[in-house]
PQR file with spaces between the fields and no chain letter, atoms N, CA, C, O and H, PARSE charges and radii, in Angstrom:
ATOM       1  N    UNK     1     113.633    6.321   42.347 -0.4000 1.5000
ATOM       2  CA   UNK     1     112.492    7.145   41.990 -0.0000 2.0000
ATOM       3  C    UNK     1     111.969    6.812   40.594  0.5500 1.7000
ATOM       4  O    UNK     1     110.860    7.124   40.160 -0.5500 1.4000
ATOM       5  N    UNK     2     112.994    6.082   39.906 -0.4000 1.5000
ATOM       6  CA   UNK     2     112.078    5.862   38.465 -0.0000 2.0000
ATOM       7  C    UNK     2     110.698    4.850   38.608  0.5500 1.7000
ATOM       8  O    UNK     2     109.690    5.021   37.922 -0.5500 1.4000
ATOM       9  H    UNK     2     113.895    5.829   40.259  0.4000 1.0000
ATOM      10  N    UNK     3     110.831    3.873   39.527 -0.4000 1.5000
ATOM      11  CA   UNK     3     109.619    2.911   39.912 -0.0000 2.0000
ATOM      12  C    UNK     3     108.438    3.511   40.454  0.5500 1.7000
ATOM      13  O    UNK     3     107.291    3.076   40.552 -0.5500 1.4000
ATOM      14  H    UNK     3     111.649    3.734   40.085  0.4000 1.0000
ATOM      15  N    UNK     4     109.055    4.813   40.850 -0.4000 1.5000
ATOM      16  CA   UNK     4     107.791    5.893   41.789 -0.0000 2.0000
ATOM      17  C    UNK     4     106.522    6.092   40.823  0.5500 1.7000
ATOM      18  O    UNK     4     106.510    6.673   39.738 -0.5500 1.4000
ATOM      19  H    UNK     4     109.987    5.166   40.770  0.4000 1.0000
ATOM      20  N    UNK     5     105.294    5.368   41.593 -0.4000 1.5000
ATOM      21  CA   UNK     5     104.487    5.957   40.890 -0.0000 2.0000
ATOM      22  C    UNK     5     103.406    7.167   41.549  0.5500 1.7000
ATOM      23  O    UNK     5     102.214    7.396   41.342 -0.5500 1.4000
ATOM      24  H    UNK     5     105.304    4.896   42.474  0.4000 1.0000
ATOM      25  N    UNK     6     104.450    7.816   42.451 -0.4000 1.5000
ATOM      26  CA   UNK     6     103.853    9.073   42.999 -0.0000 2.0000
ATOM      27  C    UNK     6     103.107   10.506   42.654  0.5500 1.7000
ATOM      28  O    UNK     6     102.364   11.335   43.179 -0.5500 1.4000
ATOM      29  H    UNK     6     105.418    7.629   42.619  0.4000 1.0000
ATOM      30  N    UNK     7     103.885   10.210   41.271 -0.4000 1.5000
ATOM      31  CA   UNK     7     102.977   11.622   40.311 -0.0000 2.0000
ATOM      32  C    UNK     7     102.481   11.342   39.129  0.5500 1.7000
ATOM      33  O    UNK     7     102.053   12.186   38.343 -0.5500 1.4000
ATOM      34  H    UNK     7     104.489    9.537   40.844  0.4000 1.0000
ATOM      35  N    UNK     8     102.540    9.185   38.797 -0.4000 1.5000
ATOM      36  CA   UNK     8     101.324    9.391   38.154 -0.0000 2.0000
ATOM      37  C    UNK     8     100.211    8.862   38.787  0.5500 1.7000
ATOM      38  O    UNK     8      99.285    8.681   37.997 -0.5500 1.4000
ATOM      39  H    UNK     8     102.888    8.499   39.436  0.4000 1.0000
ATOM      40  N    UNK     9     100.005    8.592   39.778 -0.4000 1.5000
ATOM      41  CA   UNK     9      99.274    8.061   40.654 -0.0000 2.0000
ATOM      42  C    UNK     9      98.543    9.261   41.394  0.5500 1.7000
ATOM      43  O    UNK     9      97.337    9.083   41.227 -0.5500 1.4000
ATOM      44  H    UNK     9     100.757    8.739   40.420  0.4000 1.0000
ATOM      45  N    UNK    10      98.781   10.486   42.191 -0.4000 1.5000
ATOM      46  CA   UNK    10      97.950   11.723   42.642 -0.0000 2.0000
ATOM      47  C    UNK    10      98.952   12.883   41.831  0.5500 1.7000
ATOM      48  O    UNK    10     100.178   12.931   41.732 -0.5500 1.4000
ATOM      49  H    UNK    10      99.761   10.631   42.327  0.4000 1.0000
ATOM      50  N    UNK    11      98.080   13.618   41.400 -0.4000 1.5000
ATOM      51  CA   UNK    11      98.693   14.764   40.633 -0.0000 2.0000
ATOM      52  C    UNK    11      98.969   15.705   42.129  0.5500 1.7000
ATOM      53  O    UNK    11      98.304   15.869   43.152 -0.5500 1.4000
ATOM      54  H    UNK    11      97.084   13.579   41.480  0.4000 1.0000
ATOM      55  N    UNK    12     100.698   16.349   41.504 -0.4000 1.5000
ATOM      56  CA   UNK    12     101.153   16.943   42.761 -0.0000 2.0000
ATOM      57  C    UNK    12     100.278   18.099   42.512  0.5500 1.7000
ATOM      58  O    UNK    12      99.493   18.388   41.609 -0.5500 1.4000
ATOM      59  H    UNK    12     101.237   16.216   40.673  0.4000 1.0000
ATOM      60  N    UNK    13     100.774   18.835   43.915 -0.4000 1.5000
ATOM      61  CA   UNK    13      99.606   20.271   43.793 -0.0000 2.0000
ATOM      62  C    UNK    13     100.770   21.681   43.360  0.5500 1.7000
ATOM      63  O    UNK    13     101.967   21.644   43.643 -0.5500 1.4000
ATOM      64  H    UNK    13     101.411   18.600   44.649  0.4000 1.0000
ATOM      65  N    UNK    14     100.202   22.670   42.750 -0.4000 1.5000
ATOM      66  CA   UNK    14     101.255   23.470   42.698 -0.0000 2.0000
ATOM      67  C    UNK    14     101.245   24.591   44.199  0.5500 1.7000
ATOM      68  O    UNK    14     100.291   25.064   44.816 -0.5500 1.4000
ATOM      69  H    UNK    14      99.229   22.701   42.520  0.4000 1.0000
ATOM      70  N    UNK    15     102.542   24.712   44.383 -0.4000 1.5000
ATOM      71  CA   UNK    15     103.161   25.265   45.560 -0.0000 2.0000
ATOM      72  C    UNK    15     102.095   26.627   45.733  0.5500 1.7000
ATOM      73  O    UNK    15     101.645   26.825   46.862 -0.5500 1.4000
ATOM      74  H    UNK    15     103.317   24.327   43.881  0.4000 1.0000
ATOM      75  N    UNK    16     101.718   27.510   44.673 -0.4000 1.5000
ATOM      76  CA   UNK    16     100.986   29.160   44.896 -0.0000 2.0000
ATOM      77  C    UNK    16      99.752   28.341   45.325  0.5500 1.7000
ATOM      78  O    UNK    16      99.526   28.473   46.528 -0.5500 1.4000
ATOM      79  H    UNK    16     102.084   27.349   43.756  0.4000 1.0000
ATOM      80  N    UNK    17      98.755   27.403   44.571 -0.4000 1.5000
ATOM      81  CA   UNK    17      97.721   27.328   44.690 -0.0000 2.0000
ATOM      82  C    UNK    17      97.573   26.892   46.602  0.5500 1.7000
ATOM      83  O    UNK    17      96.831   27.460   47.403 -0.5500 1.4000
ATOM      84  H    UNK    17      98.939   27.296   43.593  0.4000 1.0000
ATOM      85  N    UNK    18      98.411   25.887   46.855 -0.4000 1.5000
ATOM      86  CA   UNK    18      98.847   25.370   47.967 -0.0000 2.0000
ATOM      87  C    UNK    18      98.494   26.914   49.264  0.5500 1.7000
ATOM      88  O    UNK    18      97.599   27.103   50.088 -0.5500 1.4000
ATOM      89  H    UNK    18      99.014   25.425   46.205  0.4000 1.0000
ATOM      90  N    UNK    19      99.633   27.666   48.871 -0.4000 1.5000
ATOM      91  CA   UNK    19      99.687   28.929   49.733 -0.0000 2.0000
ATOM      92  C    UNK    19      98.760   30.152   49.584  0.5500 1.7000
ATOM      93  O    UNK    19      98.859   31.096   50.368 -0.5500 1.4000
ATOM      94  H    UNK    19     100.360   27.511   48.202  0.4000 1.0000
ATOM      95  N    UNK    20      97.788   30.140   48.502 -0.4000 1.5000
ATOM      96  CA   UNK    20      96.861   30.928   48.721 -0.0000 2.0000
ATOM      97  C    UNK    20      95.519   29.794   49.053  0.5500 1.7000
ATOM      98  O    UNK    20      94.367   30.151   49.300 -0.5500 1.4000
ATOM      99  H    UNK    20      97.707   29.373   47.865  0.4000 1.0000
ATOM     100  N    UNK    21      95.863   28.791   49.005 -0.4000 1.5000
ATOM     101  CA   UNK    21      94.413   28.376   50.079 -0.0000 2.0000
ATOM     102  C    UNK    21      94.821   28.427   51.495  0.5500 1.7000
ATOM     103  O    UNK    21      94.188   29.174   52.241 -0.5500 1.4000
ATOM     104  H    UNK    21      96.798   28.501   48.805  0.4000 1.0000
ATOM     105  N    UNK    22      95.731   27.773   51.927 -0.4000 1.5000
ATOM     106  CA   UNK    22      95.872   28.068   53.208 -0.0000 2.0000
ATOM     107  C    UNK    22      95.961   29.743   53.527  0.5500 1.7000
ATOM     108  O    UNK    22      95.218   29.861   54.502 -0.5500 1.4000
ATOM     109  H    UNK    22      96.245   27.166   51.320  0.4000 1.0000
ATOM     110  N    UNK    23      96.310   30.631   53.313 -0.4000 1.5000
ATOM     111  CA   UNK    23      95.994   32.165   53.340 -0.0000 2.0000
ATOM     112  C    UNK    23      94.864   32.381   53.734  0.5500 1.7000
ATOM     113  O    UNK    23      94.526   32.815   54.835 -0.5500 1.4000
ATOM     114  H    UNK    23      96.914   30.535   52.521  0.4000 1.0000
ATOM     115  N    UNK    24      93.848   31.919   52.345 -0.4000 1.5000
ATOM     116  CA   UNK    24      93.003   32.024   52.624 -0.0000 2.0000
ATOM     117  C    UNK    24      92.018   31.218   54.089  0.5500 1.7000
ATOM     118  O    UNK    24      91.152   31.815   54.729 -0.5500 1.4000
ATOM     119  H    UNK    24      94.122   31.566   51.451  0.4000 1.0000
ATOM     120  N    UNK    25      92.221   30.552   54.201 -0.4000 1.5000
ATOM     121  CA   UNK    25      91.739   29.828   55.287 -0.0000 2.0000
ATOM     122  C    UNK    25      92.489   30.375   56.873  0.5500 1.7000
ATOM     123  O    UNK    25      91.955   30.403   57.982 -0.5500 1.4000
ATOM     124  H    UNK    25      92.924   30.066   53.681  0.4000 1.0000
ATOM     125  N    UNK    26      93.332   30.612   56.636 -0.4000 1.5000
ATOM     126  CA   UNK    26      94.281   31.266   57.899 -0.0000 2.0000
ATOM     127  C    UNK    26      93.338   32.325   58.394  0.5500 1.7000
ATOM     128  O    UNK    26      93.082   32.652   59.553 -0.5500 1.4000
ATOM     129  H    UNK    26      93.766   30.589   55.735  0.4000 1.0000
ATOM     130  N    UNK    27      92.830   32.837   57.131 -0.4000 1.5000
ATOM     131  CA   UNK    27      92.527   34.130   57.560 -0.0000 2.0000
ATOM     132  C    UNK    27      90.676   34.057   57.574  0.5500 1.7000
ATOM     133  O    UNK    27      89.939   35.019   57.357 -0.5500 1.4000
ATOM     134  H    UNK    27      93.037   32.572   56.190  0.4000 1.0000
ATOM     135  N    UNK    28      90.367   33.056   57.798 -0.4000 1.5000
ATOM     136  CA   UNK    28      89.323   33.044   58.296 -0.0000 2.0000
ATOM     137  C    UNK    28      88.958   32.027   59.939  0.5500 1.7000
ATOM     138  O    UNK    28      87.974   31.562   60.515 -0.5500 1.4000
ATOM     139  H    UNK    28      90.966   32.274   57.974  0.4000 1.0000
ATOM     140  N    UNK    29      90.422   32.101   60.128 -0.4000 1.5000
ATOM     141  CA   UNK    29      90.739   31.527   61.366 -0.0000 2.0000
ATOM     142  C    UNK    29      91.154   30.200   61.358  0.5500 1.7000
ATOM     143  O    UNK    29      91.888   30.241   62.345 -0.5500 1.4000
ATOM     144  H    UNK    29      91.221   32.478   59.660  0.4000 1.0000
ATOM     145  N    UNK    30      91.209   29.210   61.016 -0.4000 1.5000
ATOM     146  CA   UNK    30      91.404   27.875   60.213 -0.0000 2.0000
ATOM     147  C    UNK    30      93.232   27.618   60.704  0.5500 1.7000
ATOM     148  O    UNK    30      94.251   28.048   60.164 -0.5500 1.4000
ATOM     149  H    UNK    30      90.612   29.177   60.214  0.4000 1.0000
ATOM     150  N    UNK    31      93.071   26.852   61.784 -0.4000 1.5000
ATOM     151  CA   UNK    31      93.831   26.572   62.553 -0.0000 2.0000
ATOM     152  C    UNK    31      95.067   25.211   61.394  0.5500 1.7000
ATOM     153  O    UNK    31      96.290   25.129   61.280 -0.5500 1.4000
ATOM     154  H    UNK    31      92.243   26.503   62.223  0.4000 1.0000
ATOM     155  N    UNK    32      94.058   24.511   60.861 -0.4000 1.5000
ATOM     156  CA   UNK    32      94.923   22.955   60.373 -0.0000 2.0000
ATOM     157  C    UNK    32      93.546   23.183   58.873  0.5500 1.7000
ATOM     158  O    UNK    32      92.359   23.496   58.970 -0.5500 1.4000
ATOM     159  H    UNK    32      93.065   24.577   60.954  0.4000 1.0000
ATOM     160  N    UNK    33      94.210   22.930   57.883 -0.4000 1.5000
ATOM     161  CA   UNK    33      93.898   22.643   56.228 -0.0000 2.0000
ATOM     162  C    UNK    33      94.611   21.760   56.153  0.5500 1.7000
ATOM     163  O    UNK    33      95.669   21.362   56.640 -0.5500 1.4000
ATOM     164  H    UNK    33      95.174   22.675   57.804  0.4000 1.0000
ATOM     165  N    UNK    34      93.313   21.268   54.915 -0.4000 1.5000
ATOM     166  CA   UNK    34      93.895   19.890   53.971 -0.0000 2.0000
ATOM     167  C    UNK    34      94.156   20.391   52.655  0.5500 1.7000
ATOM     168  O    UNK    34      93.032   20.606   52.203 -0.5500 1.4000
ATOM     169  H    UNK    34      92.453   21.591   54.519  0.4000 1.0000
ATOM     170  N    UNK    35      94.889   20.657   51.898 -0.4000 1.5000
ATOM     171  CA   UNK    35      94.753   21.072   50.615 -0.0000 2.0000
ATOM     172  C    UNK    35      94.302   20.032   49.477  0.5500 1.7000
ATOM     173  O    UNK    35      95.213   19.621   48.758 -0.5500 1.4000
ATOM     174  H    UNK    35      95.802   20.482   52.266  0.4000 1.0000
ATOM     175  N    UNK    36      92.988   19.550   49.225 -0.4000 1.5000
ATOM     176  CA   UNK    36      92.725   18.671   48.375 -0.0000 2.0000
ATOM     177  C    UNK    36      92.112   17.406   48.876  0.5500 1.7000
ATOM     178  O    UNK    36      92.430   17.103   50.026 -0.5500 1.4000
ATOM     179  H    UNK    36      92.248   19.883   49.809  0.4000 1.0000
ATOM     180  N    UNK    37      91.339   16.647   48.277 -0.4000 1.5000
ATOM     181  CA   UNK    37      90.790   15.184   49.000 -0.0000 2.0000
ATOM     182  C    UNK    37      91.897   14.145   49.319  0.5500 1.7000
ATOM     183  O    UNK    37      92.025   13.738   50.473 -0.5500 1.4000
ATOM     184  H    UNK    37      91.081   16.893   47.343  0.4000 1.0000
ATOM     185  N    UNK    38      92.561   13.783   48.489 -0.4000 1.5000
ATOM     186  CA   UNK    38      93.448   12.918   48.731 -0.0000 2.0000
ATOM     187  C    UNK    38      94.583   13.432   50.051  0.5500 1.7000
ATOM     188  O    UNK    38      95.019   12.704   50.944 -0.5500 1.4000
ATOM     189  H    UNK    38      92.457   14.114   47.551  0.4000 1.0000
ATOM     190  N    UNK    39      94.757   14.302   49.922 -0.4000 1.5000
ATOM     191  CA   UNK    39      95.750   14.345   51.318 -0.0000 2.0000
ATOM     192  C    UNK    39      94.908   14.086   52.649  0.5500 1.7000
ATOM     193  O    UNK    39      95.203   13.284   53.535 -0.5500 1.4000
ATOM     194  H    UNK    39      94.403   14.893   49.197  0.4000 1.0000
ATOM     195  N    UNK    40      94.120   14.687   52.619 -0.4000 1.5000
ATOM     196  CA   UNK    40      92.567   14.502   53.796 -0.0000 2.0000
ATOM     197  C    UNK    40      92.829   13.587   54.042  0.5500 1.7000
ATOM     198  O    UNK    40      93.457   13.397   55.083 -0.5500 1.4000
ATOM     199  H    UNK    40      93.881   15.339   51.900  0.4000 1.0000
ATOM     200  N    UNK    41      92.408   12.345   53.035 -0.4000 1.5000
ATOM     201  CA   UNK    41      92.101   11.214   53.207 -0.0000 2.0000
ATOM     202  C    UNK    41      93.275   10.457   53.666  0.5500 1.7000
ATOM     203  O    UNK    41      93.145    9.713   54.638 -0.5500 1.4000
ATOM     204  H    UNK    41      91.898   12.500   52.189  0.4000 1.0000
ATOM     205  N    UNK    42      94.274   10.555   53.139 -0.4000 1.5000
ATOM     206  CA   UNK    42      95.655   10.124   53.429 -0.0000 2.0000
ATOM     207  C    UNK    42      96.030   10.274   54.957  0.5500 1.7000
ATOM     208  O    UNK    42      96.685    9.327   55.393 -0.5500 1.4000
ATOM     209  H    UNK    42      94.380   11.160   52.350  0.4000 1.0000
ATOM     210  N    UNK    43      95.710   11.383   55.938 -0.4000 1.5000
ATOM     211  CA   UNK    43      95.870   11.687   56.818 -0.0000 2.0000
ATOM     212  C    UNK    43      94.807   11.192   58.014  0.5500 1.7000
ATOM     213  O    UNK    43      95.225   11.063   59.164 -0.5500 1.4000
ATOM     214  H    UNK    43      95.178   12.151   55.584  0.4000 1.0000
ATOM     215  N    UNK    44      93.546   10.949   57.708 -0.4000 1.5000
ATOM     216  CA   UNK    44      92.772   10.378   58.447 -0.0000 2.0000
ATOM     217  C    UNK    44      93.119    8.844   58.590  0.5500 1.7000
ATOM     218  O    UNK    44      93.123    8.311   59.700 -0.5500 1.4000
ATOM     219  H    UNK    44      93.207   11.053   56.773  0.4000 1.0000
ATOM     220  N    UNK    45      93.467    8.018   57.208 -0.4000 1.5000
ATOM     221  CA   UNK    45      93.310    6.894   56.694 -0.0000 2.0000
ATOM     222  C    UNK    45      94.809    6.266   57.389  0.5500 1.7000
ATOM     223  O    UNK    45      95.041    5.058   57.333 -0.5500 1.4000
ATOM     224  H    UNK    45      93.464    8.452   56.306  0.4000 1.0000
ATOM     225  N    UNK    46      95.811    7.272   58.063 -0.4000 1.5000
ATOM     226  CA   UNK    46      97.369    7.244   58.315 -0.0000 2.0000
ATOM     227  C    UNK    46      96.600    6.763   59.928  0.5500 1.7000
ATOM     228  O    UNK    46      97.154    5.832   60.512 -0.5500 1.4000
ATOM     229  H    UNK    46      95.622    8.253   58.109  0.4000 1.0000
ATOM     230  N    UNK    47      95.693    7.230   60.417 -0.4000 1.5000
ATOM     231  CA   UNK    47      95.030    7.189   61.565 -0.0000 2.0000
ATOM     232  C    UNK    47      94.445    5.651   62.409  0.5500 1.7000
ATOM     233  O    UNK    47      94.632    4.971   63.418 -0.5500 1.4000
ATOM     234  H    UNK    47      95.243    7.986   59.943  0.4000 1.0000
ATOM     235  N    UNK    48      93.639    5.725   61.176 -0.4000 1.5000
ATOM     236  CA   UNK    48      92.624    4.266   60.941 -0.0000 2.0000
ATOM     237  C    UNK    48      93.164    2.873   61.055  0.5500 1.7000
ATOM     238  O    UNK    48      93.003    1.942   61.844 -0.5500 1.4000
ATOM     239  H    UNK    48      93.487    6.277   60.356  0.4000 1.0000
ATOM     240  N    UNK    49      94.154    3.169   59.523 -0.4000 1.5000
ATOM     241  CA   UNK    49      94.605    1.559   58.967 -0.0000 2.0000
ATOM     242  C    UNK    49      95.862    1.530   59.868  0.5500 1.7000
ATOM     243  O    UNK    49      96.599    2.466   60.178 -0.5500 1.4000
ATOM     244  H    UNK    49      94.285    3.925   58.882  0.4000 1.0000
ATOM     245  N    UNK    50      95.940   -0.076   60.288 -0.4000 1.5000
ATOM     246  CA   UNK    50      97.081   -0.837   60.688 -0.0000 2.0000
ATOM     247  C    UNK    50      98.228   -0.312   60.240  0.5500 1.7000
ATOM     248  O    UNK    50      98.104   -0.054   59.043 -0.5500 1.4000
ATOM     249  H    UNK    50      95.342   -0.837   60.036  0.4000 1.0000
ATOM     250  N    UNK    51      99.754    0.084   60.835 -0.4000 1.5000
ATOM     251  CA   UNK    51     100.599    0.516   60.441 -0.0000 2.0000
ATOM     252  C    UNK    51     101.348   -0.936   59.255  0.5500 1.7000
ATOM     253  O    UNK    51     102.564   -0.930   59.062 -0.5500 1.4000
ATOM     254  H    UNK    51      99.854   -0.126   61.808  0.4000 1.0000
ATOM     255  N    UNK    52     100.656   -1.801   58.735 -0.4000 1.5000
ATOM     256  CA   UNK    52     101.034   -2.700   57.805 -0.0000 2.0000
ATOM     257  C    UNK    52     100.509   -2.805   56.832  0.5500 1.7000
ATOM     258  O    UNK    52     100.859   -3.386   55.805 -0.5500 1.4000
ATOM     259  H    UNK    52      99.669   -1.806   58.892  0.4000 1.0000
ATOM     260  N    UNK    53      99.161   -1.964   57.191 -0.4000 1.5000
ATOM     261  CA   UNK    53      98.853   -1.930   55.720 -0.0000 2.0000
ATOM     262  C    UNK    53      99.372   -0.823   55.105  0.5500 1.7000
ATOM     263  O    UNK    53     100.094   -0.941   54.115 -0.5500 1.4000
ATOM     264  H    UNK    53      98.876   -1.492   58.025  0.4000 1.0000
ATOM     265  N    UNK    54      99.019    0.507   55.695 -0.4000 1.5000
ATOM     266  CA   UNK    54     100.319    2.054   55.274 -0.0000 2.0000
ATOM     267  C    UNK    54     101.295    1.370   54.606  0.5500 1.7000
ATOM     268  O    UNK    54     101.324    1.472   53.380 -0.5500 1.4000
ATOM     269  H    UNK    54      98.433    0.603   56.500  0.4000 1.0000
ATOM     270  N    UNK    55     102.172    0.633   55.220 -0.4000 1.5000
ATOM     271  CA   UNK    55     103.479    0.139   54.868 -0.0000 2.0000
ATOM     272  C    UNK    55     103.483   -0.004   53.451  0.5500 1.7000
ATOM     273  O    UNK    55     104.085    0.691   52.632 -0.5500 1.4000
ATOM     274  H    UNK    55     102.149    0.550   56.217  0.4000 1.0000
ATOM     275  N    UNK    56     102.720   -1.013   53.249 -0.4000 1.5000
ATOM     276  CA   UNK    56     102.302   -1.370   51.837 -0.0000 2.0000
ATOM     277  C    UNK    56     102.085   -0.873   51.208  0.5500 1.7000
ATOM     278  O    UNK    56     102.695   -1.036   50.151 -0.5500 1.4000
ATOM     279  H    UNK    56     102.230   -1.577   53.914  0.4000 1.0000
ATOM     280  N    UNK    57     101.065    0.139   51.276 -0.4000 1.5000
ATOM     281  CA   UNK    57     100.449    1.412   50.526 -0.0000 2.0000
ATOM     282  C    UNK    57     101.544    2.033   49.941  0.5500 1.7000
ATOM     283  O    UNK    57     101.741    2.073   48.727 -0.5500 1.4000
ATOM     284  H    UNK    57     100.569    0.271   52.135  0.4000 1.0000
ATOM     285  N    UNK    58     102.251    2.515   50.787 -0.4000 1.5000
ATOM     286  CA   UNK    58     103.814    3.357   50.669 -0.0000 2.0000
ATOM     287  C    UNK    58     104.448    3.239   49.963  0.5500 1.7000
ATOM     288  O    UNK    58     105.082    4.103   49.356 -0.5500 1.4000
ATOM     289  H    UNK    58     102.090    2.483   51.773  0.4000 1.0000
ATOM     290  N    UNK    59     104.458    1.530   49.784 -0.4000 1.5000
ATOM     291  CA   UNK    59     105.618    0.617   48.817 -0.0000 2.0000
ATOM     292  C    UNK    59     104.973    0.765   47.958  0.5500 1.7000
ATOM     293  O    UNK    59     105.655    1.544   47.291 -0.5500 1.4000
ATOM     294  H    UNK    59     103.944    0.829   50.277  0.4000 1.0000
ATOM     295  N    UNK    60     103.977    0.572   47.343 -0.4000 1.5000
ATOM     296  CA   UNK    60     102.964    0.327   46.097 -0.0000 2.0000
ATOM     297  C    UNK    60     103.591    2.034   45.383  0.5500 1.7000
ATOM     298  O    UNK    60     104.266    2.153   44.361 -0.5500 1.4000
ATOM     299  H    UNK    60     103.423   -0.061   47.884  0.4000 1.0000
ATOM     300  N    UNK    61     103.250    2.836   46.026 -0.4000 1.5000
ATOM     301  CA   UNK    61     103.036    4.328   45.826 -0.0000 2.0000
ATOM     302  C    UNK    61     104.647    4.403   45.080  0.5500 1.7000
ATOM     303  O    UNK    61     104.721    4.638   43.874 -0.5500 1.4000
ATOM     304  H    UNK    61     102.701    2.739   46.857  0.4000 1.0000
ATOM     305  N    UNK    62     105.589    4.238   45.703 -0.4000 1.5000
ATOM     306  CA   UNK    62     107.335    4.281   45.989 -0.0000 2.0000
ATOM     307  C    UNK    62     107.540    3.463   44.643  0.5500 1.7000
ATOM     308  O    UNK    62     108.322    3.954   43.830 -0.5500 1.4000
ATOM     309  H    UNK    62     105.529    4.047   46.682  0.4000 1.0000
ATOM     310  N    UNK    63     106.913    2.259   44.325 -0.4000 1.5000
ATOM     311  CA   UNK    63     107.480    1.132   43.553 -0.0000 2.0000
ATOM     312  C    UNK    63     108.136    0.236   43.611  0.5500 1.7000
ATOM     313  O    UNK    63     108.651   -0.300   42.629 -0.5500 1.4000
ATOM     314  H    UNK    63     106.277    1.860   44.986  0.4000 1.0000
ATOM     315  N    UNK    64     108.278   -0.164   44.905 -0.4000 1.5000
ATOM     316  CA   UNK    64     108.856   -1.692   45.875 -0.0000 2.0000
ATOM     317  C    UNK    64     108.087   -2.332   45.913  0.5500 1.7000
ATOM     318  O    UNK    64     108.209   -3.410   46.494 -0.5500 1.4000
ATOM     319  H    UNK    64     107.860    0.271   45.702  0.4000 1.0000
């Protein structure tokens, strides 16, 4: 984990802010939330790209 460049690379989210958006969204019926652009994107983009390029991505992110 010292090679990780996972939190300086996307700032983590804090856990309350996390659980009062989804709350909030729950409760306006909101079946599936993204909390933030980058996870969105991360999750569509997990969809899209070749499972070799992810791979890579991963490693880059990790520090391998």
């Amino acid at each position: 984990m010292k090679k990780s460049k996972m939190f300086t690379f996307m700032k983590p989210a804090i856990p309350k802010e996390v659980a009062e958006y989804g709350y909030k969204k729950m409760m306006k019926g909101k079946v599936v939330v993204y909390h933030g652009f980058f996870t969105r994107m991360a999750n569509i983009g997990s969809r899209i790209v070749p499972l070799s390029i992810g791979a890579k991505f991963a490693g880059v992110i990790n520090g391998r």
